[in-house]
N, C-alpha and C positions, 0 to 999 in steps of 0.2 A: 572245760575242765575234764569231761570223758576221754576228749581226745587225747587232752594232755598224758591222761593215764594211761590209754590206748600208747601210746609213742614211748615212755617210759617201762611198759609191761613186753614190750614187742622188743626193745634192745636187752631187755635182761633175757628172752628168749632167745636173743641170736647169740649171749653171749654165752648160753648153756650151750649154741648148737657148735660155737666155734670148738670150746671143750672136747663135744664128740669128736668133730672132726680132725681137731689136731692131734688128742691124743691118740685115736688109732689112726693117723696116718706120716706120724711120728714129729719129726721138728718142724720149726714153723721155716717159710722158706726163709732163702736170702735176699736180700735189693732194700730198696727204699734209701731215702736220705741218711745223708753221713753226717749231718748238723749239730746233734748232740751225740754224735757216736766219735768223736776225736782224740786228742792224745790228754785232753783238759778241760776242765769246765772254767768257764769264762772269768775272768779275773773280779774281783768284789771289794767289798771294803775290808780289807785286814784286820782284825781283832773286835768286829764287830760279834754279839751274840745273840741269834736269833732263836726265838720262845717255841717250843713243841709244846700242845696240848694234847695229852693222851688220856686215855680212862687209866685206870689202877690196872683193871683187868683185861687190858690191850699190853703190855709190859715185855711182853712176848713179838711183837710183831717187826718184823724185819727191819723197819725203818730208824729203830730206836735203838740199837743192838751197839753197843760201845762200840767195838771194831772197826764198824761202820763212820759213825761219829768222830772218833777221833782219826779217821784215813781223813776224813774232808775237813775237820778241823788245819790237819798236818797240812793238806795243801795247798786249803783257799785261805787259811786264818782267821776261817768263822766258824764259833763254838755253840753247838746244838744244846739248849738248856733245856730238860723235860718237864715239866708241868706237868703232874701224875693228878688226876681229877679223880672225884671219890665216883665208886662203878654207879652205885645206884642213882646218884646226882650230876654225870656227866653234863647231859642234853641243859639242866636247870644252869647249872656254872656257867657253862659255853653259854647260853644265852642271854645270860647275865653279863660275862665278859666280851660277847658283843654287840651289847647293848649301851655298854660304858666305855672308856677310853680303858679300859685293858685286855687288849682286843692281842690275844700270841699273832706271832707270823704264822704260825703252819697251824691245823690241826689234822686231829687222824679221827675220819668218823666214817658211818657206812654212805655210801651215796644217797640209798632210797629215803634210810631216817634225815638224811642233812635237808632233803627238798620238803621235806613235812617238820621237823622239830626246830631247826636253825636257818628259815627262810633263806634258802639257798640263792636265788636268782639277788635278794637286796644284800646279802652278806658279804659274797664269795666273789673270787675273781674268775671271771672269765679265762681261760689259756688256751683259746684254742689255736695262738697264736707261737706260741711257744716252740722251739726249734724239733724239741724231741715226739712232737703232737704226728708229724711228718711220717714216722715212723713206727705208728701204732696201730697194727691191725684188726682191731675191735675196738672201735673206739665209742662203743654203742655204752658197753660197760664204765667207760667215764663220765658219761654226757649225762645232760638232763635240757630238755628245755630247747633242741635245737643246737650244746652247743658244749665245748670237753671244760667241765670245771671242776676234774677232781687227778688225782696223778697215782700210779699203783704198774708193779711191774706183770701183774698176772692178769690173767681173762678168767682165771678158775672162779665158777660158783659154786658156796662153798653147800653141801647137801645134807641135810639136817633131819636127823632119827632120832633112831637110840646106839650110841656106839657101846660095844660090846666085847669083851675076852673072850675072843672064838677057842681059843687054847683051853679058857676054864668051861667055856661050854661042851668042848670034848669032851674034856674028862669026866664031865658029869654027867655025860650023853644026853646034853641037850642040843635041843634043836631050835629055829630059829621058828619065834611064833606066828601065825598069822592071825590073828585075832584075839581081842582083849581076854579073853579065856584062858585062850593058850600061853597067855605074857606072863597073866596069875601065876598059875600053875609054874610057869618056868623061876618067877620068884620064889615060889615055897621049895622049890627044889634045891632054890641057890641059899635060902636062906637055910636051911636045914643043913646045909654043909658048913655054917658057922662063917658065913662070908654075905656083907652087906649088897643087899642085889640090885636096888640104885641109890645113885648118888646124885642127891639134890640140894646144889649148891643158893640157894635162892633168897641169900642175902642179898644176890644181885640179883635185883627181882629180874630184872628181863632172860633172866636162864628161865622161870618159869612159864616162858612163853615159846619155850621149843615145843613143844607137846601139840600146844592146841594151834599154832601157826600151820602147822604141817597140816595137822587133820584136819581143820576147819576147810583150808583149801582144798583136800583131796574131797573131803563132802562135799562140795560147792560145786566142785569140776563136775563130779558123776549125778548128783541129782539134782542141783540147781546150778545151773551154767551161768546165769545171767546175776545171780545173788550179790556177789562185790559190786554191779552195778547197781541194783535195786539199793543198796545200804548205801552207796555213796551218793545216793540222789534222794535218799530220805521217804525212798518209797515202801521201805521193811523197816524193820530193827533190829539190832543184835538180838533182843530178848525173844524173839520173837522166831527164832531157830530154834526148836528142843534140840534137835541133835547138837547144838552150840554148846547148851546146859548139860548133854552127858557127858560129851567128851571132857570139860572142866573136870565132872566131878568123877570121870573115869581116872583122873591123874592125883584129885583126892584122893582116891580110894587106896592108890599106889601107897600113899602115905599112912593112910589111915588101918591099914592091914600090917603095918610095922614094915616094909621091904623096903624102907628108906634109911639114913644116917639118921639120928635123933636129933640133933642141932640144924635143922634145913633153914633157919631163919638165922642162924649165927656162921653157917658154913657159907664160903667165899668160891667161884670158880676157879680161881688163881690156888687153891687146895686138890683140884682135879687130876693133874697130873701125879702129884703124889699118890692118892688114893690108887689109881691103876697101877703103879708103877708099883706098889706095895703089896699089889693086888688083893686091897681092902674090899673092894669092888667089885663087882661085874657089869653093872651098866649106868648108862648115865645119855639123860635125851637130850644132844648135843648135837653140832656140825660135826664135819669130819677134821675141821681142821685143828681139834684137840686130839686126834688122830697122829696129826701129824707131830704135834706137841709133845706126845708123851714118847712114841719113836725116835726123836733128836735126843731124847735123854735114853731110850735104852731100844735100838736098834732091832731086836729079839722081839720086842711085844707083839705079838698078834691078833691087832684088833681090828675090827670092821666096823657096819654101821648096815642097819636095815630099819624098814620104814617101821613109822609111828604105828601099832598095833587097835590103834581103837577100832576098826572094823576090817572084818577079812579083805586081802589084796590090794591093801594101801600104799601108793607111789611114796618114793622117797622124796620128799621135801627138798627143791633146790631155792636155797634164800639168796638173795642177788647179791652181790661181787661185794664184799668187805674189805673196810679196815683202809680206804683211801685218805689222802694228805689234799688239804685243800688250804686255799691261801685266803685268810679275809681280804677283803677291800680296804680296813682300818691298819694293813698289816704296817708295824712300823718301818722294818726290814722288809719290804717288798720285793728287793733285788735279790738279796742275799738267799732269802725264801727261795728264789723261782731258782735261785743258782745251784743248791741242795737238789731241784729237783731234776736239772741238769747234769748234776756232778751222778746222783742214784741210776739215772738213764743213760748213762753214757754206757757205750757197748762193753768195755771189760769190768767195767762194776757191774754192771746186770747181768751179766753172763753169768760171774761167781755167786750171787745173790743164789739166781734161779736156780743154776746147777746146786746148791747147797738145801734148798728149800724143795724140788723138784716139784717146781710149777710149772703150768701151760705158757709158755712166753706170751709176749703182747706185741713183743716189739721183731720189728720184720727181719733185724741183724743178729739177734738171741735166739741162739737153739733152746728148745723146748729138751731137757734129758726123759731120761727113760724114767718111764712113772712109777710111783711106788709099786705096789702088789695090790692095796688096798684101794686106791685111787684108778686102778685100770678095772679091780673086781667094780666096782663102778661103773664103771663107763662100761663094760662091759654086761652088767648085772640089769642097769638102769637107763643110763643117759643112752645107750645108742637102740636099745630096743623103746627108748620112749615111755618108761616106766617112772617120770618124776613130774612134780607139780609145784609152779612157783608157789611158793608160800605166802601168807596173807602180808606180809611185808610190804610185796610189789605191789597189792592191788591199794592201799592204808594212802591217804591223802592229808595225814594229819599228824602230830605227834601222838605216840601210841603211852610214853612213859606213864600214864594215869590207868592204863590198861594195867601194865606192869606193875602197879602200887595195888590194885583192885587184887590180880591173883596175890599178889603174897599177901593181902590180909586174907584172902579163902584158911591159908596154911596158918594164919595165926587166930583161927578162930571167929572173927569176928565178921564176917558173910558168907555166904554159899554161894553154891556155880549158879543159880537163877540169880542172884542179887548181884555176884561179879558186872551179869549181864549189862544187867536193869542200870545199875548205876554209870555203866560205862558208855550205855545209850546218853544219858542226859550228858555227858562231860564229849561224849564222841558230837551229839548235837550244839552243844554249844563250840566246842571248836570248828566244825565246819562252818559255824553259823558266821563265826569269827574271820573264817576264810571268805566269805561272801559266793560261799557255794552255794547254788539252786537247789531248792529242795527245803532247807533246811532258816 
């Protein structure tokens, strides 16, 4: 099982290095197979309707996008019906629904949680077989296990801080912190100008676990290296990091000094982009790729994104490749499934995809465009001087969603960052135990 993590932690690392590499050395080349890159995607059953399963708070993600939908609707005569899954109950549903005979053809979930919360290898189908697999040059970012079972047109990892209105930190001459001190301090400054300094959406509880994913891993890297192993063989415990129990209650404290929204248990991330865009806001500990979110709606914004501030000179957090489409084994439409994923890869729909979204391409016949501002300050800032740190994501062997229910009881009162721990040891013990992992 090390190994296995070994081999799953080592492709999400080539899939950050591909990033460097292609964004500063511009489009990805040309060649590779022409298979799924033709004038059409393969003929199917006409007027068949195949099931997407999405979270609420995925709504946004390229695959679901009407336009899109209804172009492959118009061609093949198969109609994409969405299954919008509530955010905080995703992983519970989905595994319910493929547990039972109502199993969608598609769903859209992250690769690393799919192999820990939705038994990826017994669920999902293999495609490594698939015409457009031919043509995918990281194919590290799809795979698990030895083998491609998830489908996405980008190689981008997405890099997860605190993103920020660099424009409103001008104007109020601030600067960007390097330590939890400095983060303070930069709240009361932003809060004193009569403007909410983060926004913590954490009705979906897994928003509350950008904070401490990042910094738990940037701790681990620099003073205990081997720690993700130690806990995944049952030779430590969470409870048993203090530095685990400040960082928790360093993002209490965020709260509990008032620099939050007041509704953190009633407010949604799918309310995020509004918020910047109103610029209600100034920060919020998220990926970059709400980044990109709130820029499709107002081009002008200038936002960034720097590392999690809980101790000085903290790497930016890179969480592995999101928001992939994977095909159950129970799918009823299994053809018409793999034919969507065909019709999305074919070279003039990927191209306008990419070009629209301005992603790292995947695929060897799609130019890669020119990168944001914000996306190259990146790569530039972080990813090529080697300034980021997988997040505890990659190293996590199990469903984490009980993690995610433990912080948002912190914010509603009823446990502290040592008991978060505590209780998350016996439920993190019992599911590995459940895995028939060593140790445990």
């Amino acid at each position: 099982m090390n190994q296995q993590t070994k081999k799953i932690a080592a492709g999400l690392l080539g899939g950050l290095l591909a990033v460097s590499l292609t964004a500063c050395g511009g489009s990805a080349s040309p060649g590779g197979s022409t298979a799924a890159g033709g004038s059409g995607s393969s003929s199917g059953a006409g007027g068949a309707t195949i099931e997407l399963a999405i979270s609420k708070s995925s709504q946004d993600s390229i695959f679901v996008q009407q336009d899109l939908l209804d172009a492959f609707e118009k061609e093949s005569g198969i109609k994409v019906n969405l299954q919008l899954l509530p955010a905080e109950q995703t992983a519970t549903v989905l595994q319910t629904k493929l547990a039972v005979d109502e199993t969608p053809d598609i769903v859209q979930y992250n690769l690393a949680s799919a192999t820990t919360d939705l038994n990826l290898e017994r669920n999902f189908e293999i495609l490594d077989d698939e015409p457009w697999v031919s043509r995918i040059e990281n194919k590290e970012v799809l795979s698990a296990y030895g083998h491609v079972y998830s489908f996405h047109l980008s190689q981008d990892t997405g890099m997860q801080g605190v993103v920020y209105n660099k424009d409103m930190f001008e104007e109020l001459g601030l600067a960007v912190p390097n330590n939890f001190e400095e983060f303070l301090a930069v709240c009361e400054k932003i809060k004193a100008a009569g403007i909410t300094p983060v926004f913590m959406p954490f009705k979906d509880n897994w928003a509350a676990n950008v904070w401490p994913a990042a910094a738990f891993a940037d701790y681990a890297e620099k003073n205990e290296p081997k720690l993700f192993k130690e806990l995944n063989s049952g030779k430590k415990k969470w409870s048993d990091i203090p530095a685990f129990a400040d960082i928790l209650q360093q993002q209490y404290e965020v709260y509990e000094k008032g620099y939050t929204n007041g509704d953190i248990l009633s407010d949604s991330y799918d309310m995020a982009v509004g918020k910047f865009l109103n610029k209600e806001v100034a920060m919020m500990f998220m990926g970059d790729w709400l980044i990109q979110n709130v820029n499709d709606n107002d081009p002008d914004m200038n936002l960034g994104v720097f590392p999690i501030p809980y101790a000085p000179d903290a790497k930016l957090g890179a969480s592995p490749l999101g928001g992939q489409l994977f095909i159950p084994k129970k799918a009823k439409h299994m053809e018409e499934a793999k034919q969507f994923f065909e019709y999305v890869a074919r070279k003039d729909v990927a191209q306008k995809i990419i070009d629209e979204q301005k992603f790292v391409s995947n695929f060897s016949d799609v130019t890669t465009p020119e990168l944001p501002a914000y996306k190259q300050e990146i790569v530039d800032d972080y990813i090529t001087p080697k300034q980021t740190v997988l997040t505890v994501d990659a190293h996590m062997l199990v469903d984490r969603s009980e993690l995610y229910r433990l912080l948002q009881d912190e914010f509603a009162g009823g446990i502290d960052a040592q008991g978060v721990l505590t209780a998350w040891d016996e439920k993190f013990a019992q599911l590995m135990k459940d895995k028939e992992i060593e140790g445990f």
